[in-house]
C-alpha positions, -999 to 999 in steps of 0.1 A, spaced: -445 160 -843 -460 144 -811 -455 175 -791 -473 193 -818 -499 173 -816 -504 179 -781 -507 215 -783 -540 213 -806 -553 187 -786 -548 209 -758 -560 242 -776 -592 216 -783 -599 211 -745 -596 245 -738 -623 258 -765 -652 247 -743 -641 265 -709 -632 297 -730 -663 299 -740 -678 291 -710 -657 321 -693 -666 345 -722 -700 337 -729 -712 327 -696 -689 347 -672 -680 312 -653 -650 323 -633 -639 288 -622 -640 281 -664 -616 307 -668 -591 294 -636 -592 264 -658 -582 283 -689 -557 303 -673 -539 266 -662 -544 249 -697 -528 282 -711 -498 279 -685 -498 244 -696 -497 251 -733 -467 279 -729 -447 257 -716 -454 230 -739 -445 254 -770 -416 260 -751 -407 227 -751 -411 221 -786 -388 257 -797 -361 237 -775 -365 205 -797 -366 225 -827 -334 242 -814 -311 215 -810 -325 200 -835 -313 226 -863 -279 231 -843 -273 199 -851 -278 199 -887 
C-alpha cells in the first residue's frame, strides 16, 4: 500500500507543472512532466510486480 501511496503523491506533484505546460505553454514544465511520468510508469510497474508474486503465492 506504500507504493500506492506514492503514485498519488506523485500524480499530486505533477498537477501543477501540467498545468503550467497546458495552460501556460512552459516547455521546461512539461520536461518535468515528461520525467515524473517516466517516474510514475515505472513505479506502477513496480507495484503489478508486487501484486504478481504476491497472488502466485497465494
Amino acid at each position: 500500500m506504500k507504493k500506492f501511496n506514492e503514485v498519488k503523491a506523485l500524480v499530486a506533484a505533477l498537477e501543477a507543472d501540467a498545468d503550467k505546460f497546458y495552460n501556460k505553454a512552459n516547455s521546461a514544465a512539461g520536461t518535468r512532466v515528461r520525467k515524473g511520468m517516466q517516474d510514475l510508469k515505472n513505479l506502477a510497474q513496480s507495484i503489478r510486480l508486487e501484486i504478481q508474486e504476491t497472488k502466485n503465492k497465494a
